[in-house]
Residue frames relative to the residue before (quaternion, step in Angstrom):
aa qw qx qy qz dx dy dz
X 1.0000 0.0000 0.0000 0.0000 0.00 0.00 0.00
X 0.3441 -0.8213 0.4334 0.1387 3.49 -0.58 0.96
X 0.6078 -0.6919 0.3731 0.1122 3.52 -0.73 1.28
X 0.0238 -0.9144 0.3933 0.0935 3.87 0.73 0.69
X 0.7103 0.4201 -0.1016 0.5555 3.27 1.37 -0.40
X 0.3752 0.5965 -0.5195 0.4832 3.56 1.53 0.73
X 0.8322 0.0707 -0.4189 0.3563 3.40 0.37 0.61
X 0.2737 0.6291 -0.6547 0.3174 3.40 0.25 1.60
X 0.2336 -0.8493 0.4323 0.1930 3.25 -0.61 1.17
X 0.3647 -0.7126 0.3025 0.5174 4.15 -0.34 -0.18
X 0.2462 0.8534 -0.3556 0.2910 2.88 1.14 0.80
X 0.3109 0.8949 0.0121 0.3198 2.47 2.30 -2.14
X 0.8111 0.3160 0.1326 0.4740 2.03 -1.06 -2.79
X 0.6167 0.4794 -0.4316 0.4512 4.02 0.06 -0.64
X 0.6743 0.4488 -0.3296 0.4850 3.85 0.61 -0.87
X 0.8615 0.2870 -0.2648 0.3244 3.15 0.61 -0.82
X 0.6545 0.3578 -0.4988 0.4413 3.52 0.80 0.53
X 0.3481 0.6702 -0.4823 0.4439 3.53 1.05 0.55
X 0.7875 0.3845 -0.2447 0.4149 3.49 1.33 -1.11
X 0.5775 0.5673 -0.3301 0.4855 3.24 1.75 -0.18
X 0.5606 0.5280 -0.4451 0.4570 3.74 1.14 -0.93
X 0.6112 0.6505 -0.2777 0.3553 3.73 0.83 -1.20
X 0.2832 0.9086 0.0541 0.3022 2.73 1.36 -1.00
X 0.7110 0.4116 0.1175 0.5579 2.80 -0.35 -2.51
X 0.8940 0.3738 -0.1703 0.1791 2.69 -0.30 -1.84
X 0.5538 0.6078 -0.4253 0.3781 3.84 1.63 -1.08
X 0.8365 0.3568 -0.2716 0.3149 3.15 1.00 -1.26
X 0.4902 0.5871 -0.5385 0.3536 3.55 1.25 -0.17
X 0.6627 0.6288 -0.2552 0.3166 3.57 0.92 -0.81
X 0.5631 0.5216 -0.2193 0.6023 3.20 1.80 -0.93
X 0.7241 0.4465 -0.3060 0.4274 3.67 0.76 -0.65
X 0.0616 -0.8225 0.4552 0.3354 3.53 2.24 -0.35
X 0.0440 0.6857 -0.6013 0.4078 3.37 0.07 2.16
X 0.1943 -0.6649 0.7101 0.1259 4.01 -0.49 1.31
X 0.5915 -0.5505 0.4823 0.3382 2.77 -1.72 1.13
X 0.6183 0.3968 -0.4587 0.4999 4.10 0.54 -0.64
X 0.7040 0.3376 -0.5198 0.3467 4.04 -0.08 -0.55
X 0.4272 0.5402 -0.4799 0.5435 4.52 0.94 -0.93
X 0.8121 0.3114 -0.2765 0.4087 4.30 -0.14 -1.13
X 0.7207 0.2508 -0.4770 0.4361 3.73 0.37 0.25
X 0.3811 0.4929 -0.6545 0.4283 3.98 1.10 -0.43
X 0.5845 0.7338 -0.2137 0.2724 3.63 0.40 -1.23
X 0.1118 -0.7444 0.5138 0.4116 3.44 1.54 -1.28
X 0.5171 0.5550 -0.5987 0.2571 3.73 -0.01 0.18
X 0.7451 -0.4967 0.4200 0.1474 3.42 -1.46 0.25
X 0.6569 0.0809 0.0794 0.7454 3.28 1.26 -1.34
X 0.5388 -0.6239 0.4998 0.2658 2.60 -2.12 -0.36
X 0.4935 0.7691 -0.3656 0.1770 3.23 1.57 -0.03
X 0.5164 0.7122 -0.3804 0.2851 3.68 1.23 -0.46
X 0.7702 0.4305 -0.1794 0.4351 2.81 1.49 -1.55
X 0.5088 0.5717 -0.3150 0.5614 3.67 1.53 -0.73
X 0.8187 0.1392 -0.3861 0.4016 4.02 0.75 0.07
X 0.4111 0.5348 -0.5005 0.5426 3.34 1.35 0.50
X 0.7753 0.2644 -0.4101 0.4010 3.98 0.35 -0.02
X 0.7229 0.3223 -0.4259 0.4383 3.21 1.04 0.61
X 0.4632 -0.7044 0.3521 0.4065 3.47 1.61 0.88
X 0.2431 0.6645 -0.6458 0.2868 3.98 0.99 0.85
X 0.9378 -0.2633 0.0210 0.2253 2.87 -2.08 0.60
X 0.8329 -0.4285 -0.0139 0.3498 2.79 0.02 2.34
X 0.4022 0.7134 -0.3985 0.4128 3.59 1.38 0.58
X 0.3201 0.7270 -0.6072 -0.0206 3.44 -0.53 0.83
X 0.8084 -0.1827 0.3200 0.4590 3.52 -1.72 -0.47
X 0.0065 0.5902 -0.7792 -0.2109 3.87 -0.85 -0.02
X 0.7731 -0.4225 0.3364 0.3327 3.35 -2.13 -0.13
X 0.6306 0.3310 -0.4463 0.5419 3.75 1.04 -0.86
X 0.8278 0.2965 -0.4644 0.1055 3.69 0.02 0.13
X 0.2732 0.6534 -0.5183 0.4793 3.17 2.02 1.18
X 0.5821 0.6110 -0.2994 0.4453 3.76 1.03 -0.98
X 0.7528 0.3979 -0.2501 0.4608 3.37 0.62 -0.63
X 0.6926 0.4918 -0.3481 0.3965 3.08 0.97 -0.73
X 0.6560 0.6777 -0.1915 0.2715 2.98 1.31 -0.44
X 0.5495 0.6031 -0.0807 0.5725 2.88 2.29 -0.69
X 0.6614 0.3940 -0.2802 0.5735 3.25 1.63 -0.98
X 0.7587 0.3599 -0.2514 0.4813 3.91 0.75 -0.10
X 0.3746 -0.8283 0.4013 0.1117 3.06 1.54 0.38
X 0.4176 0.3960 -0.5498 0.6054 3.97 1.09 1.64
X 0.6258 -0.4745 0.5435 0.2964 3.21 -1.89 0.60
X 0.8417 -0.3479 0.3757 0.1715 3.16 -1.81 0.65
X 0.6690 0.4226 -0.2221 0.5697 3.40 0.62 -1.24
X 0.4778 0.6788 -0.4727 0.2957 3.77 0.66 -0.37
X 0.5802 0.5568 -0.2913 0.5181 3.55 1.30 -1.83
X 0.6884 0.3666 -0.3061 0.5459 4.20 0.23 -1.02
X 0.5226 0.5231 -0.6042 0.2970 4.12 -0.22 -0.01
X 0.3262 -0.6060 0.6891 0.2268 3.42 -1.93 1.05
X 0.4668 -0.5082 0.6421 0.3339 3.80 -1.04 1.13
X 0.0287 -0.6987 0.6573 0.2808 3.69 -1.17 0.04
């Protein structure tokens, strides 16, 4: 069986949730959303998950339901979280 993702380096994957944390963050900022008020709509407790998942700190990133949500709370489509700023 052949191995489709033996060349994705983590090199990659590091760029690309850098572009998704980035992301997060234009629009949470555009939506003037504090990282602690985005984490309890969220149900978390604090704000640190999301404050090291937008700076891609210790191995914490975004999964998809919490691109989905954000997406609902900022009210832009999905593909918004994957765009390259040019």
């Amino acid at each position: 069986m052949a191995n489709y993702f033996s060349n994705i380096t983590e090199e990659e994957m590091e760029t690309f949730h850098i572009l998704v944390a980035k992301n997060v963050k234009r629009l949470r900022l555009k939506n003037n959303q504090s990282l602690m008020d985005l984490s309890l709509d969220l149900g978390f407790r604090s704000g640190s998950f999301l404050g090291s998942a937008e700076a891609c700190k210790n191995k914490k990133h975004f999964s998809l339901e919490h691109l989905y949500k954000f997406s609902k709370a900022f009210n832009v489509p999905i593909e918004e979280f994957f765009k390259v700023e040019e």
